[in-house]
Structure formats: structure tokens, C-alpha cells
C-alpha positions as a LaTeX table, in Angstrom:
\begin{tabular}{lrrr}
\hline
Residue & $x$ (\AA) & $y$ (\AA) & $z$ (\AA) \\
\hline
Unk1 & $-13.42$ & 6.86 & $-8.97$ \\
Unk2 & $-12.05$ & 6.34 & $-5.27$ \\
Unk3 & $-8.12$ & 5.59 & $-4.64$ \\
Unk4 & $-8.02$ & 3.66 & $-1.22$ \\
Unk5 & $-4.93$ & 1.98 & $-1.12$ \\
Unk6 & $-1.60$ & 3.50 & $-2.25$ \\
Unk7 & $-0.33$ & 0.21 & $-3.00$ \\
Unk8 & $-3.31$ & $-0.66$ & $-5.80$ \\
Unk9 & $-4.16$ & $-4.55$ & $-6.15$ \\
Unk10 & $-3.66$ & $-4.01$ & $-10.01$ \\
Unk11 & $-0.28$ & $-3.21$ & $-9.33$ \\
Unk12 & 0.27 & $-5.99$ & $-7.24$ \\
Unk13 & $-0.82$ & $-8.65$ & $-10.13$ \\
Unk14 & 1.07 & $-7.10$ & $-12.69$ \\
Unk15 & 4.54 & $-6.80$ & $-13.57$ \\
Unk16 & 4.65 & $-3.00$ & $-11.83$ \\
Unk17 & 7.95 & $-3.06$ & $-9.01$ \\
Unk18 & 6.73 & $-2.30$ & $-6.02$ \\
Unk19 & 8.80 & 1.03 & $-5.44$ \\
Unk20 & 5.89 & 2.26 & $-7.51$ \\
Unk21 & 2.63 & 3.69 & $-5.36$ \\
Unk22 & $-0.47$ & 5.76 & $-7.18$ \\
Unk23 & $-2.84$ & 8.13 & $-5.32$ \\
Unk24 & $-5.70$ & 10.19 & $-5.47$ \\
Unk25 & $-4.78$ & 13.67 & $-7.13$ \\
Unk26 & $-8.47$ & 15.20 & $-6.68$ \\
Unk27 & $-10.55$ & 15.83 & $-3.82$ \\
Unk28 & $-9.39$ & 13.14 & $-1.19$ \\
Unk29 & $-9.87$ & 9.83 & $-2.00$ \\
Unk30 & $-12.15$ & 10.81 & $-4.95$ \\
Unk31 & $-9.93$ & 11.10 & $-7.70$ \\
Unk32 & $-12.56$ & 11.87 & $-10.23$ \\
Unk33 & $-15.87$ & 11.29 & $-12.28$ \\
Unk34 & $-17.49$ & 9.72 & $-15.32$ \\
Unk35 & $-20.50$ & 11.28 & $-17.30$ \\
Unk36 & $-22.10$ & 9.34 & $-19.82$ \\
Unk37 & $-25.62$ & 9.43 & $-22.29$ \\
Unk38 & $-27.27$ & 5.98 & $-22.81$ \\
Unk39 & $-29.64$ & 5.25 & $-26.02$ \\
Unk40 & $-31.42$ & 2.37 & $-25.11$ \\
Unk41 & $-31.98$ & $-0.04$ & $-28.31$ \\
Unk42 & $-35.58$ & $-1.53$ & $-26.90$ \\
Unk43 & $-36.53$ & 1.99 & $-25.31$ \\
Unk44 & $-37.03$ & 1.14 & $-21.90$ \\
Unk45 & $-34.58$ & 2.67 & $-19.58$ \\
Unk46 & $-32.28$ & $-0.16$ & $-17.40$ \\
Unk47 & $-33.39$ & $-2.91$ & $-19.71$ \\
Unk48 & $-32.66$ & $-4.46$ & $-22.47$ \\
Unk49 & $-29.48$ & $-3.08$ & $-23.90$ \\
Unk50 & $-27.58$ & 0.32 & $-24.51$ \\
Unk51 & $-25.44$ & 2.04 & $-26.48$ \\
Unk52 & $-23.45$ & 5.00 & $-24.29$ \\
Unk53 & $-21.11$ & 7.84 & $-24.37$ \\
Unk54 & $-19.00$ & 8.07 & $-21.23$ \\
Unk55 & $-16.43$ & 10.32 & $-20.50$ \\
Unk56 & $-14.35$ & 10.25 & $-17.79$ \\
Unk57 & $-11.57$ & 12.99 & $-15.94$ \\
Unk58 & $-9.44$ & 11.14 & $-13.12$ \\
Unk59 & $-6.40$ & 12.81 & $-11.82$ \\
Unk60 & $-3.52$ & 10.48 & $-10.19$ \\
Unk61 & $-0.26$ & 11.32 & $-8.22$ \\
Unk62 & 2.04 & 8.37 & $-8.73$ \\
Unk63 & 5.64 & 8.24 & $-7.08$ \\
Unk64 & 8.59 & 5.54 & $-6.63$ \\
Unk65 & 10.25 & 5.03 & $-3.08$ \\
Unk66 & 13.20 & 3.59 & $-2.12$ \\
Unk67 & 14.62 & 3.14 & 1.62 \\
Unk68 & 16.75 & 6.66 & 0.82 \\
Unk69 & 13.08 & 8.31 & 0.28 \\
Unk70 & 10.94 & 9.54 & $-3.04$ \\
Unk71 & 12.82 & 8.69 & $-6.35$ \\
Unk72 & 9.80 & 10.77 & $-8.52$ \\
Unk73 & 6.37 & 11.48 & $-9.09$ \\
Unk74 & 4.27 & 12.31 & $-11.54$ \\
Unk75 & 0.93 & 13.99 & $-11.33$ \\
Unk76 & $-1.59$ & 12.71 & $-14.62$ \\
Unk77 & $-4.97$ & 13.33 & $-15.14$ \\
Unk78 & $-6.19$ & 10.81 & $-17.23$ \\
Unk79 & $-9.43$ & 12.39 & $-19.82$ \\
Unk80 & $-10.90$ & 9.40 & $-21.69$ \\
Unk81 & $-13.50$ & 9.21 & $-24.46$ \\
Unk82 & $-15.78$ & 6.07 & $-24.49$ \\
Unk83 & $-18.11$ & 4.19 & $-27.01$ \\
Unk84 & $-19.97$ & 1.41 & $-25.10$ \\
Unk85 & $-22.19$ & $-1.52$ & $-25.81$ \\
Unk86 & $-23.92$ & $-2.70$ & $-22.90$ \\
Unk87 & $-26.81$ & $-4.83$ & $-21.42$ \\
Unk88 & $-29.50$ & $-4.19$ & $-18.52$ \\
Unk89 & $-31.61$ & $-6.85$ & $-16.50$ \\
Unk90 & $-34.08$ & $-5.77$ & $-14.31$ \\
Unk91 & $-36.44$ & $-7.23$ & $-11.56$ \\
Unk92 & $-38.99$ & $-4.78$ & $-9.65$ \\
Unk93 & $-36.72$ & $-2.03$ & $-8.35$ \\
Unk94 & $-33.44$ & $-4.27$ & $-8.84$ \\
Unk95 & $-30.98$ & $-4.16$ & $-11.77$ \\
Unk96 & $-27.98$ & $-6.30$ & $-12.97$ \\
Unk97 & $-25.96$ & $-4.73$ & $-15.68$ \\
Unk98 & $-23.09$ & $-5.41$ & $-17.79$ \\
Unk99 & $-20.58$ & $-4.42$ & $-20.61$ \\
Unk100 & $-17.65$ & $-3.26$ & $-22.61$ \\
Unk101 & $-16.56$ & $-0.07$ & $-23.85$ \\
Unk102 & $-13.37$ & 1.22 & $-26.36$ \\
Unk103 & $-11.98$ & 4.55 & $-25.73$ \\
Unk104 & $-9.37$ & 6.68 & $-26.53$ \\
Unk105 & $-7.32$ & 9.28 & $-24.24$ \\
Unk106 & $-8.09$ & 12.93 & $-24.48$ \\
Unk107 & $-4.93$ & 13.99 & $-22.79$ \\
Unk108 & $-2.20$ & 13.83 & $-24.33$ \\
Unk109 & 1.02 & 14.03 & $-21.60$ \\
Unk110 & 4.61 & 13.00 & $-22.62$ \\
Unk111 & 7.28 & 12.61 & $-20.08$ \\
Unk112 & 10.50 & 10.89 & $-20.75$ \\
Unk113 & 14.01 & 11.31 & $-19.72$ \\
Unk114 & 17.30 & 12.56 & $-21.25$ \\
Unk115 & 20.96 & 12.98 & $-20.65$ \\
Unk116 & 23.26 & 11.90 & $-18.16$ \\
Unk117 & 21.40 & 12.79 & $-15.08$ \\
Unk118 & 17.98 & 11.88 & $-16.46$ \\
Unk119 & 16.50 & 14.89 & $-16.19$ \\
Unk120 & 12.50 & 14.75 & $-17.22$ \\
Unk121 & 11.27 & 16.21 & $-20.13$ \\
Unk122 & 7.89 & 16.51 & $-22.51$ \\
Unk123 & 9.86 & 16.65 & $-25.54$ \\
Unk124 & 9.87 & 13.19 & $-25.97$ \\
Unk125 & 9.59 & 11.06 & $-29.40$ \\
Unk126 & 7.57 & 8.25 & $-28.41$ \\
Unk127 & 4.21 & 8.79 & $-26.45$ \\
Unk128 & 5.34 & 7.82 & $-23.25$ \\
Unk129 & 4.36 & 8.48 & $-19.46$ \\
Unk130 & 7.96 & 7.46 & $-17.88$ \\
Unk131 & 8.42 & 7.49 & $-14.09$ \\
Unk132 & 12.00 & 6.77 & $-12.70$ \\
Unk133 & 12.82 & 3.08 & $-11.01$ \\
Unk134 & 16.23 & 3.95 & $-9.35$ \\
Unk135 & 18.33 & 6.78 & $-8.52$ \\
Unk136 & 19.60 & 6.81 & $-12.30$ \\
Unk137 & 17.39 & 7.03 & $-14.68$ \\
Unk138 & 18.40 & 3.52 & $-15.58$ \\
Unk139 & 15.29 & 1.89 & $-14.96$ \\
Unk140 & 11.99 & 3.01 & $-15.94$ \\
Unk141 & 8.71 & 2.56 & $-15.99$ \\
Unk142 & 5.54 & 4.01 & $-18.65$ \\
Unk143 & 2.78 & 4.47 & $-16.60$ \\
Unk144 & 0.61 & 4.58 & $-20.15$ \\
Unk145 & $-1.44$ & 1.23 & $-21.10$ \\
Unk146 & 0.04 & $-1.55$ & $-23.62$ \\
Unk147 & $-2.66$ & $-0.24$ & $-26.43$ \\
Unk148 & $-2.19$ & 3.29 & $-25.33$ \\
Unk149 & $-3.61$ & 6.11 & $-26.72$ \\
Unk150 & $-6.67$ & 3.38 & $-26.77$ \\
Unk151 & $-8.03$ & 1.76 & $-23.60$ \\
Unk152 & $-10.65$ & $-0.84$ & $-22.73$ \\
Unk153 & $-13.60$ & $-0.76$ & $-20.37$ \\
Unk154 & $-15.50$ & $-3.27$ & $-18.91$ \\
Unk155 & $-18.01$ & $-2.90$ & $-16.62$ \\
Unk156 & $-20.12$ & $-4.82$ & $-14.45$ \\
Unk157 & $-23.07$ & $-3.43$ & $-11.42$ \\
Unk158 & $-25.93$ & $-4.09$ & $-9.23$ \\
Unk159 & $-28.43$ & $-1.41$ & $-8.28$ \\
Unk160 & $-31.77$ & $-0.24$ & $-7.91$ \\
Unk161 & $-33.52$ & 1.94 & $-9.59$ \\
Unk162 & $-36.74$ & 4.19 & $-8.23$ \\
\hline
\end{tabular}
């Protein structure tokens, strides 16, 4: 997984404010890697269709700016669990693949915000990511997915194959 832009187009479509920016916490750009094992039903690799294991480990520095400078950042690496139904097409050395996956996250961070100066804490009764909006900690932000602890993949690629 690369992080190119600090200013992510998925952030930009959703309802995320845009004092909010996300980077690459790993090695450069790359903020980190997927492994997965395929069965394939038919039992001919890239064809047909597949049942996989993928898991993934992607680590992400997100902050909020203002015209002052930084409001606060939080560093998450983001260890996810995937089962995943998909199907290959291929032609000669060409393929054209698709599917969906349902995962859960492996890491479980907390980060929320108490008393009057909204000071951060892991101690937190919800499972929440929270990153500050403002000055105050009036406004804020979970950084954690609507279905959180469980995500969605979907997935869609060209290649070759040799």
C-alpha cells in the first residue's frame, strides 16, 4: 500500500474536514503490505475462482492543521484479517480479476479524550480512534470505519502472469 497524496481523494468525497491529512508511517511512501493464501475451487491457478486468506499490516500518521499550525496526530497501524471470495479470467499470459473480502481488525487502539483540556487517553469506553478538530477538544473526529472492528474489501486487477 503506497500513500501519495497527504490530502487522500477518499477524504475528499467523504464527510472528513479538511484540517485532516493521513500519511505514510512505514518506509516512505510504502506504508505497508498484504500476504494472502488462495485455494482455487476449479484447481487451476488465476482462473476460475478463489477462496483467500489475506492479511494485511499498514501503518498511517494522520494529523489536523489549522493556519496556527498542527492541532494532533496520531500514528495507527492498521493489522486486518481477511476471508475473500474472488474470481479469475485469464487469456494467454493476461489476467482480469475480481472480488470481495470481510475482515476484522487485529489491532485493537483506543484513543479518546477527557477533561477540560482534552487531554488524549487509551482508557476510553467506546472503541474509538479520536483525532482533535480544533484547538479544544470540542470537535472530533474517529478515524475508525462505520462497521468498525469489521471492514470490507473489494478488489479489482489486471496482470500477467508467466
Amino acid at each position: 500500500m503506497f500513500v501519495a497524496n497527504s490530502d487522500p481523494p477518499v477524504f475528499n468525497l467523504g464527510s472528513f474536514p479538511s484540517e485532516l491529512r493521513q500519511k505514510s508511517n512505514g518506509l516512505g511512501a510504502m506504508a505497508g503490505a498484504s500476504f494472502g493464501a488462495g485455494f482455487w475451487l476449479e484447481g487451476k491457478p488465476f482462473e476460475g475462482h478463489v477462496l483467500r486468506a489475506i492479511f494485511t499490516n499498514e501503518g498511517y500518521a494522520y494529523s489536523t492543521r489549522d493556519d496556527v499550525g498542527t492541532i494532533d496526530e496520531v500514528k495507527h497501524t492498521e493489522r486486518r484479517f481477511f476471508g475473500y471470495f474472488g474470481s479469475h479470467s485469464r487469456w494467454g499470459v493476461f489476467t482480469i480479476a475480481g472480488g470481495i473480502g470481510l475482515g476484522v481488525e487485529l489491532n485493537d487502539e483506543k484513543r479518546c479524550f477527557v477533561g477540560v483540556d482534552g487531554e488524549p487517553t487509551e482508557d476510553c469506553s467506546k472503541d474509538q480512534l479520536l483525532i482533535k478538530l480544533d484547538r479544544p477538544a470540542n470537535n472530533v473526529i474517529d478515524l475508525n470505519g462505520f462497521l468498525h472492528p469489521a471492514y470490507l474489501m473489494a478488489r479489482i486487477s489486471l496482470g500477467f502472469v508467466f
